[in-house]
MDAnalysis code that builds the backbone (N, CA, C; Angstrom):
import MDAnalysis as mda
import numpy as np

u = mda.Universe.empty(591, n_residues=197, atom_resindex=np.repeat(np.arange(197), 3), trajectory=True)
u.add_TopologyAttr("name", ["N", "CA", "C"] * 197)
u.add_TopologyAttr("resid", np.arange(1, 198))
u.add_TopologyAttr("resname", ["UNK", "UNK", "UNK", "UNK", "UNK", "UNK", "UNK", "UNK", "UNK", "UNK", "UNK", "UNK", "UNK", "UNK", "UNK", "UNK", "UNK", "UNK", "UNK", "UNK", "UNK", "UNK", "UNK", "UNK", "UNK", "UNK", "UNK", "UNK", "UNK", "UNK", "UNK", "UNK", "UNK", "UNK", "UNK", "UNK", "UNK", "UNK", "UNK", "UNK", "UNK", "UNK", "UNK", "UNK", "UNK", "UNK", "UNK", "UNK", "UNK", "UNK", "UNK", "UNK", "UNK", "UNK", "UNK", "UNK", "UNK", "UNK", "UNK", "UNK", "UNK", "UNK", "UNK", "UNK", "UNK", "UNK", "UNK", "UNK", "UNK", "UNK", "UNK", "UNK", "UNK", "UNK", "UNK", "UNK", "UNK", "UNK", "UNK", "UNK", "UNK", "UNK", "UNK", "UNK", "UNK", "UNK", "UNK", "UNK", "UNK", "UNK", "UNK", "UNK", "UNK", "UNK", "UNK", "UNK", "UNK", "UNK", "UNK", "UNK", "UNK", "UNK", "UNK", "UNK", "UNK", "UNK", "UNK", "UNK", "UNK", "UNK", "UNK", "UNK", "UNK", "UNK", "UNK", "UNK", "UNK", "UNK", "UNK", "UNK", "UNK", "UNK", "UNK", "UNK", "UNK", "UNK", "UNK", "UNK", "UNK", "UNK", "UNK", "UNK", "UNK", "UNK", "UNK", "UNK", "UNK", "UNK", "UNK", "UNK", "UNK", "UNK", "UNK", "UNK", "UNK", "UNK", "UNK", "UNK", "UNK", "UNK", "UNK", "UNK", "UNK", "UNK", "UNK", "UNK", "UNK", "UNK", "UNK", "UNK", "UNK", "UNK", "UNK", "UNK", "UNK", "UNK", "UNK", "UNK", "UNK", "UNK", "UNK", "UNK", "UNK", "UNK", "UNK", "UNK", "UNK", "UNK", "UNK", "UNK", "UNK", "UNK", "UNK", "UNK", "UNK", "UNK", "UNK", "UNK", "UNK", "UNK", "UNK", "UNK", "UNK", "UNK", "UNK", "UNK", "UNK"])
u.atoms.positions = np.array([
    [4.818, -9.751, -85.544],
    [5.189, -9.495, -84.155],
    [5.739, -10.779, -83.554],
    [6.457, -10.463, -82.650],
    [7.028, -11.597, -81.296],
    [8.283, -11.781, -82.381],
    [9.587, -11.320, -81.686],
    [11.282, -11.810, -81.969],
    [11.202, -12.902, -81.424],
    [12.528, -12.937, -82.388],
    [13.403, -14.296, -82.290],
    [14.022, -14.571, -80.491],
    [12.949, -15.348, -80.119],
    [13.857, -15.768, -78.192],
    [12.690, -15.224, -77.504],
    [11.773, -14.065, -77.700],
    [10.685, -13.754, -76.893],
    [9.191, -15.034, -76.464],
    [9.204, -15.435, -75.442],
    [8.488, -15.871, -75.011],
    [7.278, -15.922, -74.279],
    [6.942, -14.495, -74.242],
    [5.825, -14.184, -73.592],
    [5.363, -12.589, -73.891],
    [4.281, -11.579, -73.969],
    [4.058, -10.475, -74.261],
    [2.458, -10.518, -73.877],
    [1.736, -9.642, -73.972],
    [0.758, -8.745, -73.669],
    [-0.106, -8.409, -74.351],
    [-1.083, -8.735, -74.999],
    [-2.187, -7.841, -75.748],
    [-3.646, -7.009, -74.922],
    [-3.359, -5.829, -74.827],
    [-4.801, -5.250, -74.355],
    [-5.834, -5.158, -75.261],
    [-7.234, -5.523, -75.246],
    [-8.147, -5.175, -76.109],
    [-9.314, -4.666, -75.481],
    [-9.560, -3.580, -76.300],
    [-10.490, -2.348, -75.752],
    [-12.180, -2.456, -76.420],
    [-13.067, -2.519, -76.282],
    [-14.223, -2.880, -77.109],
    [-14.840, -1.868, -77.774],
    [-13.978, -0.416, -77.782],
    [-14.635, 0.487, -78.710],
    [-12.944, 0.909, -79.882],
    [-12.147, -0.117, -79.791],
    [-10.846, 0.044, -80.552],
    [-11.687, -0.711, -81.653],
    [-11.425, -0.275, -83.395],
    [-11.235, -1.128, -84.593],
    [-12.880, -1.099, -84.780],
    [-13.739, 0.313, -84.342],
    [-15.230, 1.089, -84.903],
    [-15.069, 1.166, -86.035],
    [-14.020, 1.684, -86.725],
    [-13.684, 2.134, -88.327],
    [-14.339, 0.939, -89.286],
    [-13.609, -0.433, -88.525],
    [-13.718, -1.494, -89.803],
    [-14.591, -2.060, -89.096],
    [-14.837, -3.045, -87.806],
    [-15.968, -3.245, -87.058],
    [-17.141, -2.572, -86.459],
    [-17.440, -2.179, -87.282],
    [-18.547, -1.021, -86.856],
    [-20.067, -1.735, -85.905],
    [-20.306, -3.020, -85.733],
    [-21.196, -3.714, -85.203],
    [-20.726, -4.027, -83.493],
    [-19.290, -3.966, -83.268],
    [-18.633, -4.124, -81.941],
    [-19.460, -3.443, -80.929],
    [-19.449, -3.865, -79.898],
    [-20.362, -4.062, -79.123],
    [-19.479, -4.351, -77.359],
    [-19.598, -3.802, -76.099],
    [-18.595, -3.856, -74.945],
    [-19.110, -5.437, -74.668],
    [-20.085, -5.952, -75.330],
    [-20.497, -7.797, -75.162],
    [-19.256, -8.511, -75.690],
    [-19.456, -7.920, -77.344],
    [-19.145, -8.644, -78.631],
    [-17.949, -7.889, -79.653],
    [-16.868, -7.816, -79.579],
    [-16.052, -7.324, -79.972],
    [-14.671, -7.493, -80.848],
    [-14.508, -6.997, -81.877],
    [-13.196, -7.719, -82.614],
    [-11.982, -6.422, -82.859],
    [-10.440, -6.787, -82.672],
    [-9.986, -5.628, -82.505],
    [-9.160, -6.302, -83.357],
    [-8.688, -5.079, -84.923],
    [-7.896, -5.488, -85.214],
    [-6.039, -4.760, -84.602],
    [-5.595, -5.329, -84.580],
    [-3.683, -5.437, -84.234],
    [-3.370, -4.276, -85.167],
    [-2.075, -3.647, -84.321],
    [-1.776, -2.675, -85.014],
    [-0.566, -3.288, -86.427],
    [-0.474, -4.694, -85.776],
    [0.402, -5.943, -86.684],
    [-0.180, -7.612, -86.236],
    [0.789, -8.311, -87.240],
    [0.246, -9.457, -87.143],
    [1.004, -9.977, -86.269],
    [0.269, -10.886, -85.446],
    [1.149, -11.808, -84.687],
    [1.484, -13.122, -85.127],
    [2.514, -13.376, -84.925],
    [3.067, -14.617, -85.905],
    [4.016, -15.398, -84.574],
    [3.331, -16.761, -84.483],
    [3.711, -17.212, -83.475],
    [4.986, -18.236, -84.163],
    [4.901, -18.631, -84.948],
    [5.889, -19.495, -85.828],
    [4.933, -20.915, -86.132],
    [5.721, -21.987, -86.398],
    [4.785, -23.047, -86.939],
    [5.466, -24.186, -85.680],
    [6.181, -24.238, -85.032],
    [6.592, -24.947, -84.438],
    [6.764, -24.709, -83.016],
    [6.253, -23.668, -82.368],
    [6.380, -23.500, -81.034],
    [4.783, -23.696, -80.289],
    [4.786, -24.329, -78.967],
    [3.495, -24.166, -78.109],
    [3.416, -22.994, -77.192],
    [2.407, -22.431, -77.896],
    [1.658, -21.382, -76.938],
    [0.607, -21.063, -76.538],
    [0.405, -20.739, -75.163],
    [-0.857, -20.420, -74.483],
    [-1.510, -18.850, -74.756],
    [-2.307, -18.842, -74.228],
    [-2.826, -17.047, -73.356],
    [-4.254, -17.334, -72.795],
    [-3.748, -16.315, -71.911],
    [-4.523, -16.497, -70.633],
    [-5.286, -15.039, -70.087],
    [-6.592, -14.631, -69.724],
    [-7.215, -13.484, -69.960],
    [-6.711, -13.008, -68.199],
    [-5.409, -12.037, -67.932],
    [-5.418, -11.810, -66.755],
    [-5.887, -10.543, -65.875],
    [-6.579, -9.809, -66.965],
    [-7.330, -9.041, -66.500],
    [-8.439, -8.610, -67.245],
    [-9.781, -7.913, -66.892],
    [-10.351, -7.356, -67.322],
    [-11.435, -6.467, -66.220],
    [-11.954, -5.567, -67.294],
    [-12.791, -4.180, -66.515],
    [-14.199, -3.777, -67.721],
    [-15.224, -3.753, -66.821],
    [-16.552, -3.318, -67.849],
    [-17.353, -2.256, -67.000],
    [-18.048, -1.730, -67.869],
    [-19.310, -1.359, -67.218],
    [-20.094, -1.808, -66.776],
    [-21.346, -1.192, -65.686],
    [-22.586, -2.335, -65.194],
    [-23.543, -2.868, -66.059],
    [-23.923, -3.927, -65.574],
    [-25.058, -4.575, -66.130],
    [-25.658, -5.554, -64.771],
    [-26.965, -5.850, -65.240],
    [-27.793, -6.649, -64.154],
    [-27.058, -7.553, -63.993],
    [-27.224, -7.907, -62.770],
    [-26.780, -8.824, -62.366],
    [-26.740, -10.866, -62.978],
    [-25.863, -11.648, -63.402],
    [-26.167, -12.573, -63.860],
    [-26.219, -13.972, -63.054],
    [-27.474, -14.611, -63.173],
    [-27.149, -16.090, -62.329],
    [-25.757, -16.890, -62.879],
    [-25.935, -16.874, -63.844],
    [-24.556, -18.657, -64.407],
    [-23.340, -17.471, -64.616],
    [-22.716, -18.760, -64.872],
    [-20.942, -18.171, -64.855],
    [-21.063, -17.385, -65.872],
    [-20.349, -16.208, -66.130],
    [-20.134, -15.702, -67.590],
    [-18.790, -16.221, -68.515],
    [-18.610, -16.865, -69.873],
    [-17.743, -17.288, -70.129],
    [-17.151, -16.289, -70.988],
    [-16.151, -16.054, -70.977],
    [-15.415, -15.133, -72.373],
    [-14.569, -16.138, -73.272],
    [-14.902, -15.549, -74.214],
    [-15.065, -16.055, -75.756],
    [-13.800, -15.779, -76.597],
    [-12.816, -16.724, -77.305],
    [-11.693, -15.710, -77.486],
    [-11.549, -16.743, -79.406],
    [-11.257, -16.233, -80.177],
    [-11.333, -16.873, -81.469],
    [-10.105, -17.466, -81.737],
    [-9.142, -16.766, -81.198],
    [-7.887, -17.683, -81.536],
    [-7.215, -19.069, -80.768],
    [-8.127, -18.972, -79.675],
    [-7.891, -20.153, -78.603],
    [-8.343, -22.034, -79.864],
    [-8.092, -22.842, -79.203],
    [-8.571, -23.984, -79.046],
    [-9.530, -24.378, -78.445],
    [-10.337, -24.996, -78.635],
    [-11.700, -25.880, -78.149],
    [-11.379, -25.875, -76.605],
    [-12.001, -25.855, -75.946],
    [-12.285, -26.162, -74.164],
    [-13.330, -26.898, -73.882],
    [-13.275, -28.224, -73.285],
    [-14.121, -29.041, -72.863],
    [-15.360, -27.955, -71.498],
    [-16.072, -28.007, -72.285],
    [-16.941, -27.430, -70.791],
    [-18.408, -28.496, -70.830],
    [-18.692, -28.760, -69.636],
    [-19.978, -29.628, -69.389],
    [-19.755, -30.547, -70.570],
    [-20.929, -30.371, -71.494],
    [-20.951, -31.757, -72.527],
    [-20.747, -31.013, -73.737],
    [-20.269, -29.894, -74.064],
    [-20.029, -29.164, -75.076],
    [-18.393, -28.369, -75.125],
    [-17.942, -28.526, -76.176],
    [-15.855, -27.393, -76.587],
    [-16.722, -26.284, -77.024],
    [-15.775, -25.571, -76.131],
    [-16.241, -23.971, -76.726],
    [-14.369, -23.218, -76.748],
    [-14.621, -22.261, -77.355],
    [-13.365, -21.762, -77.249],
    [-13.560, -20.647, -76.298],
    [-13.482, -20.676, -74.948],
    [-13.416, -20.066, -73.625],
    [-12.066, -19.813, -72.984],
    [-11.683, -18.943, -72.761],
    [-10.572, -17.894, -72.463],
    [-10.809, -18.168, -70.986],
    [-12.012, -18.011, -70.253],
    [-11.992, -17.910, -68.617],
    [-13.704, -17.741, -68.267],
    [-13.586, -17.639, -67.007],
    [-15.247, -17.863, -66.425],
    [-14.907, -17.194, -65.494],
    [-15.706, -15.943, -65.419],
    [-16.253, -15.495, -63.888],
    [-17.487, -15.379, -63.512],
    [-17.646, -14.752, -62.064],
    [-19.266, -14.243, -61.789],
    [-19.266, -12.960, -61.684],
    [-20.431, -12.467, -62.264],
    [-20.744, -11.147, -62.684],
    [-21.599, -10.609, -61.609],
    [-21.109, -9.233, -60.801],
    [-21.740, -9.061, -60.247],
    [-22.416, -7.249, -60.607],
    [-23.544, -6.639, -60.028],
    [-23.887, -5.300, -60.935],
    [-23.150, -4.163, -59.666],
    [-22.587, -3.722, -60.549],
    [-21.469, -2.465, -60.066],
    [-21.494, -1.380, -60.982],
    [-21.257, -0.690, -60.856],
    [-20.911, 0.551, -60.999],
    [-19.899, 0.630, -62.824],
    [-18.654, 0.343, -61.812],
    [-17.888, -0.223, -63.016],
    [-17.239, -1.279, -62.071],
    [-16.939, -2.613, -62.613],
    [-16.119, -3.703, -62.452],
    [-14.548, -4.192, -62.847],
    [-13.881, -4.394, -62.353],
    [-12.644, -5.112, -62.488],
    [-11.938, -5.639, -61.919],
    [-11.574, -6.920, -62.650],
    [-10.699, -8.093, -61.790],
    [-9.804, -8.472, -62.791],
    [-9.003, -8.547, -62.141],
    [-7.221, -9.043, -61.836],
    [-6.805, -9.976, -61.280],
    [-6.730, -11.446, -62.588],
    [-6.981, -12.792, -61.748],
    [-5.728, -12.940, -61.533],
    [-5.977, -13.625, -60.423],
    [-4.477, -13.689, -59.274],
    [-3.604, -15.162, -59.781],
    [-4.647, -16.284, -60.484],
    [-4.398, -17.375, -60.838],
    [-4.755, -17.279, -62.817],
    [-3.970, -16.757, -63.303],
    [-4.090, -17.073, -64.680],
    [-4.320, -18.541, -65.306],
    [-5.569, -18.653, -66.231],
    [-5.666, -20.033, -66.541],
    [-5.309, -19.966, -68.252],
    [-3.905, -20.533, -68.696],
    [-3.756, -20.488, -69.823],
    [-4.493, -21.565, -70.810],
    [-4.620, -21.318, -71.886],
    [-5.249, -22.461, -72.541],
    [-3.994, -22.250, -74.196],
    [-4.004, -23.454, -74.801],
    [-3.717, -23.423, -75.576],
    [-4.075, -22.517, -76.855],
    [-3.021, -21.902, -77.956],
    [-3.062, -20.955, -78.642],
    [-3.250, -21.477, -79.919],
    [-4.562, -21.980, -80.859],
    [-4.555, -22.628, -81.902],
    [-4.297, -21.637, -83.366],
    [-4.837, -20.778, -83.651],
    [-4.053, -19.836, -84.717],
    [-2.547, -19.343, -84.553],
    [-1.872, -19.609, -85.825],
    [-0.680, -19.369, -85.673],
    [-0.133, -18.402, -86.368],
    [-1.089, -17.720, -86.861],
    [-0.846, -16.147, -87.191],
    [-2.305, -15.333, -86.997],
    [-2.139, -14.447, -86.735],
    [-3.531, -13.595, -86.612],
    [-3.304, -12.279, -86.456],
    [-3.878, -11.111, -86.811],
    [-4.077, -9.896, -86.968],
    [-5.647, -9.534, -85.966],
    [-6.535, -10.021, -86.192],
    [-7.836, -10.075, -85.524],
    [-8.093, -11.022, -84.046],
    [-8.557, -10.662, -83.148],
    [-9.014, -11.432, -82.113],
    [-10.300, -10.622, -81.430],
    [-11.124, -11.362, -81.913],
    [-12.811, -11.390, -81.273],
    [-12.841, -12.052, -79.869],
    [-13.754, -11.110, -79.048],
    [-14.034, -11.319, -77.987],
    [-15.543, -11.214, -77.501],
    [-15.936, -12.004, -76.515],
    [-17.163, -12.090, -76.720],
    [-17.642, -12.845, -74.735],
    [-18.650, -11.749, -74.358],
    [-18.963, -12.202, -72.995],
    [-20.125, -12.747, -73.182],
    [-20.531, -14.117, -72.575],
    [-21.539, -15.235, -72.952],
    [-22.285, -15.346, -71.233],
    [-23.340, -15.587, -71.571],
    [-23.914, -16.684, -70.237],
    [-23.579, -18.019, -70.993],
    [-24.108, -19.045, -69.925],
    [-23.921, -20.186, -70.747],
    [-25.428, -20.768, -71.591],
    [-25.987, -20.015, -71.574],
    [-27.220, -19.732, -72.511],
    [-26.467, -19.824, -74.010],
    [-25.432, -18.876, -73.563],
    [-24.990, -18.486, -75.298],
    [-25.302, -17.505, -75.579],
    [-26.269, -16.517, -74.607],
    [-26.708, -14.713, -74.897],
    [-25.327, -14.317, -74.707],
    [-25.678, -12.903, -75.108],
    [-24.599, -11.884, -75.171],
    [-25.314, -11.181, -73.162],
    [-23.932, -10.861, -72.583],
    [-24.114, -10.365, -71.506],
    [-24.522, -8.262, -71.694],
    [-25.820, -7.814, -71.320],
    [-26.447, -6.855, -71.834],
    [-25.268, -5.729, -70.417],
    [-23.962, -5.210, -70.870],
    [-23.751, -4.303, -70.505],
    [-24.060, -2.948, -70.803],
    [-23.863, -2.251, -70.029],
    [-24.759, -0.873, -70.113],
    [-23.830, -0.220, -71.468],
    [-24.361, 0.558, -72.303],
    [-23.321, 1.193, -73.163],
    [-23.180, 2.798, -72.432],
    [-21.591, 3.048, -72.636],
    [-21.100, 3.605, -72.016],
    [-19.709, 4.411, -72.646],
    [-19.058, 5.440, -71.566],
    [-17.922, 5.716, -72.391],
    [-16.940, 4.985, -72.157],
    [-17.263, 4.139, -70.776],
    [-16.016, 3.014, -70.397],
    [-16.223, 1.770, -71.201],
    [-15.361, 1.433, -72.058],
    [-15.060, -0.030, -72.768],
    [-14.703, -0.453, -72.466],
    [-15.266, -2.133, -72.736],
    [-15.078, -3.230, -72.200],
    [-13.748, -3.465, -72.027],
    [-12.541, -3.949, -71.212],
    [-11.290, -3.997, -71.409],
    [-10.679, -5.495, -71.154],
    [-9.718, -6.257, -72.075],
    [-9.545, -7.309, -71.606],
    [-7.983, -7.767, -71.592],
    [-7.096, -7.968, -70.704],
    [-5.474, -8.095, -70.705],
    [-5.043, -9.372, -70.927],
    [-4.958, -9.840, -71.791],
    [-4.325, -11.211, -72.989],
    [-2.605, -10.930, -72.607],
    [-2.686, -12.325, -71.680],
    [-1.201, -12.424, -71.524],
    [-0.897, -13.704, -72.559],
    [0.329, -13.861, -73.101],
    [0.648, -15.122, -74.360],
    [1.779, -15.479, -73.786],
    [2.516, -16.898, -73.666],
    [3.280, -17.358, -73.163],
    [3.219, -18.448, -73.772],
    [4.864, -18.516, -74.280],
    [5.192, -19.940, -74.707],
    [5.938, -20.803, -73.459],
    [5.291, -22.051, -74.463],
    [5.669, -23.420, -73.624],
    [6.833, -23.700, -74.005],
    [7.753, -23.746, -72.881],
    [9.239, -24.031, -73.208],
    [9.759, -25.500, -73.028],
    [10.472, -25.998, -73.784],
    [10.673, -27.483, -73.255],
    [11.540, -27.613, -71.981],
    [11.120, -28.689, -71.324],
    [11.810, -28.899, -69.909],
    [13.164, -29.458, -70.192],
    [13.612, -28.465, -69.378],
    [15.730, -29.389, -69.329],
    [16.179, -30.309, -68.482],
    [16.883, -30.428, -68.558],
    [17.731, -31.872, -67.937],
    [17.366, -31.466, -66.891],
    [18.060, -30.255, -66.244],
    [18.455, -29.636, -64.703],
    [17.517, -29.175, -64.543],
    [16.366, -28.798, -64.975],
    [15.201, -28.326, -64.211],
    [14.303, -29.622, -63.796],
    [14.270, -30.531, -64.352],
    [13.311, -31.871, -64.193],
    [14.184, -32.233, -62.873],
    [15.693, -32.572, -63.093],
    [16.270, -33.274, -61.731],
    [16.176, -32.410, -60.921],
    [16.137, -30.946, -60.885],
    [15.991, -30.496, -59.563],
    [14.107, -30.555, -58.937],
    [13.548, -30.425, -59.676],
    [12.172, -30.494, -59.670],
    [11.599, -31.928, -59.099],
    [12.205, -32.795, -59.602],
    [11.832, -33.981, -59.079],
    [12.801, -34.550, -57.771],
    [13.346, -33.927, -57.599],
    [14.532, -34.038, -55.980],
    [15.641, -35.234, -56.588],
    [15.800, -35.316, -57.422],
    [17.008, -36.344, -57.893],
    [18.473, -35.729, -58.055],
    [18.979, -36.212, -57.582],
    [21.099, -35.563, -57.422],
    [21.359, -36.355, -58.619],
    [22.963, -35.762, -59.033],
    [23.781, -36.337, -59.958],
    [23.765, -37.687, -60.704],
    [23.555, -38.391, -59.441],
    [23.488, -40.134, -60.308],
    [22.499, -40.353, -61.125],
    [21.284, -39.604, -61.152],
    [20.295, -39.798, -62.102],
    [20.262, -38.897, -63.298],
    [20.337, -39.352, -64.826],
    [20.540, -38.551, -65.818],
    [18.842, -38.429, -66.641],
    [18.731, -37.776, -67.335],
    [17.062, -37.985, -67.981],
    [18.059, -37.570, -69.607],
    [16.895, -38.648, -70.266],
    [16.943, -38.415, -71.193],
    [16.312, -38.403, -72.067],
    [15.783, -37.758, -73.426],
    [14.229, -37.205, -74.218],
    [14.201, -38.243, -75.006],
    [12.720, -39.172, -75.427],
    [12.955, -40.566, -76.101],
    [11.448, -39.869, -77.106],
    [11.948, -40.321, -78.528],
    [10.872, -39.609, -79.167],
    [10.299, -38.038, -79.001],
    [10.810, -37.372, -78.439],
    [10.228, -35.869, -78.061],
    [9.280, -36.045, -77.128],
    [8.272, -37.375, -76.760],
    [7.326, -37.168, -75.944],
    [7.315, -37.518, -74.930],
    [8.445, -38.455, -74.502],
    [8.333, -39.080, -72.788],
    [9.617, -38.917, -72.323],
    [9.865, -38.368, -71.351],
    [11.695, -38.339, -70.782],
    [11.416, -40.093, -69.975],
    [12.654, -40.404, -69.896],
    [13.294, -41.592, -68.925],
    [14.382, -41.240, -67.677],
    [13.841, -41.559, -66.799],
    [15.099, -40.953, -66.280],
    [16.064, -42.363, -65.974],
    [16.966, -42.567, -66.252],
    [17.575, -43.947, -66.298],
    [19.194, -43.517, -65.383],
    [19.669, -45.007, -65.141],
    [20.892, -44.532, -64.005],
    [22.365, -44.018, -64.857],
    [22.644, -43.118, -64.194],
    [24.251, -42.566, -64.851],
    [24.846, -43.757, -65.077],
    [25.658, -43.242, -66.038],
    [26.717, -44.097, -66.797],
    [26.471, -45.339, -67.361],
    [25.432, -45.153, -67.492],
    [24.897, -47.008, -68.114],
    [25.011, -46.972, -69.729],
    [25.369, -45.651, -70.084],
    [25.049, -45.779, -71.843],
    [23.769, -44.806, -72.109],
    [23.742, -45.338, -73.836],
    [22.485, -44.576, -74.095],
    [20.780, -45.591, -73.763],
    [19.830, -45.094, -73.696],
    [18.669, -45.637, -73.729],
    [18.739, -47.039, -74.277],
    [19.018, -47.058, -75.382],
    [19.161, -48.835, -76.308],
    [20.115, -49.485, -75.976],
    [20.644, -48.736, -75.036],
    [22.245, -50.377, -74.415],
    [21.995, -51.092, -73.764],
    [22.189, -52.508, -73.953],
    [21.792, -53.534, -72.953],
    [21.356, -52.961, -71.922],
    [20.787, -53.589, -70.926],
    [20.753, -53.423, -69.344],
    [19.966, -51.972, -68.822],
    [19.447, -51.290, -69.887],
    [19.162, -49.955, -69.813],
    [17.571, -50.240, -70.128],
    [16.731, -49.603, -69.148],
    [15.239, -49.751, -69.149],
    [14.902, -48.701, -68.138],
    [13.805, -47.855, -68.825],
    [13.450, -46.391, -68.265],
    [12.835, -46.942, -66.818],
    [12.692, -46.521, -65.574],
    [12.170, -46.312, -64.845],
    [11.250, -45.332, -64.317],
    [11.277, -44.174, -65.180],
    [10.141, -43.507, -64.512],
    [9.786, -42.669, -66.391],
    [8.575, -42.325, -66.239],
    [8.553, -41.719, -67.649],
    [7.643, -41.122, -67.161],
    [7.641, -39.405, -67.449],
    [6.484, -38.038, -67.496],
    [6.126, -37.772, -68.925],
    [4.833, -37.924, -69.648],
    [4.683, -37.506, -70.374],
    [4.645, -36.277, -70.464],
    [4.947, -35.392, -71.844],
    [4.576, -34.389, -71.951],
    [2.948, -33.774, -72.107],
])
């Protein structure tokens, strides 16, 4: 999955999808396999970010609940990396759902995958005891690649007109240096402002 130029797409995962082969899944603890593989390539950066989800009730919880996602990267939390997708507060309803208005992407460390486990935590590390039900757990995995920044989006972004040119030094730091002076290594030429990536 994901063409050539697509930069962003959608995965829903349902916590009673992929019973056949996961038969232990659970609306806590859940792994769904893809109806294909996703294949991000070996050379592009990508995020995903959990922008929605919906469960059944359960008691109410004191600490944040974290969701758990296997294909993510490590997340610094307190004094421990966990691979955490997002944090909310759980409150006991009926049925629940939120639709975060502020998506928090995190980096996408598997670069092919068929499987993605999901998993609602206190920060105990228990499994959050939702009621079992016919409503499954539901969770909306938005994926978005990181595109590199262009000339004309940095100068307009940073309020700079024509006389200022940027240019990419090593892939990791732009310069923005004055028009017409040459390239980066010509005499008289010394970066003045540098954004890392």
């Amino acid at each position: 999955m994901t063409s050539q130029g697509q930069n962003n797409f959608y995965v829903t995962l349902l916590s009673n999808a992929s019973r056949d082969i996961y038969e232990q899944n659970t609306n806590a603890d859940f792994t769904v396999k893809l109806d294909q593989t996703i294949d991000l390539g070996s050379t592009s950066n990508w995020e995903v970010g959990a922008c929605a989800i919906s469960y059944s009730s359960s008691p109410e919880v004191a600490s944040p609940v974290l969701i758990y996602c296997n294909v993510i990267s490590p997340q610094f939390l307190d004094d421990s990396t966990v691979r955490c997708i997002r944090t909310f507060r759980l409150y006991p309803n009926a049925m629940s759902q939120y639709e975060f208005q502020n998506v928090q992407y995190v980096p996408v460390e598997q670069r092919r995958f068929q499987d993605i486990r999901i998993e609602f935590l206190t920060t105990e590390g228990l499994h959050i005891p939702f009621e079992d039900s016919t409503m499954p757990t539901k969770v909306e995995a938005s994926f978005s690649q990181e595109l590199p920044v262009v000339e004309n989006d940095i100068k307009h972004g940073l309020g700079f007109d024509n006389s200022i040119c940027i240019t990419m030094h090593s892939l990791e730091t732009y310069y923005l240096n004055q028009a017409g002076r040459g390239h980066l290594s010509a005499p008289g030429i010394s970066p003045i402002y540098s954004a890392p990536l």
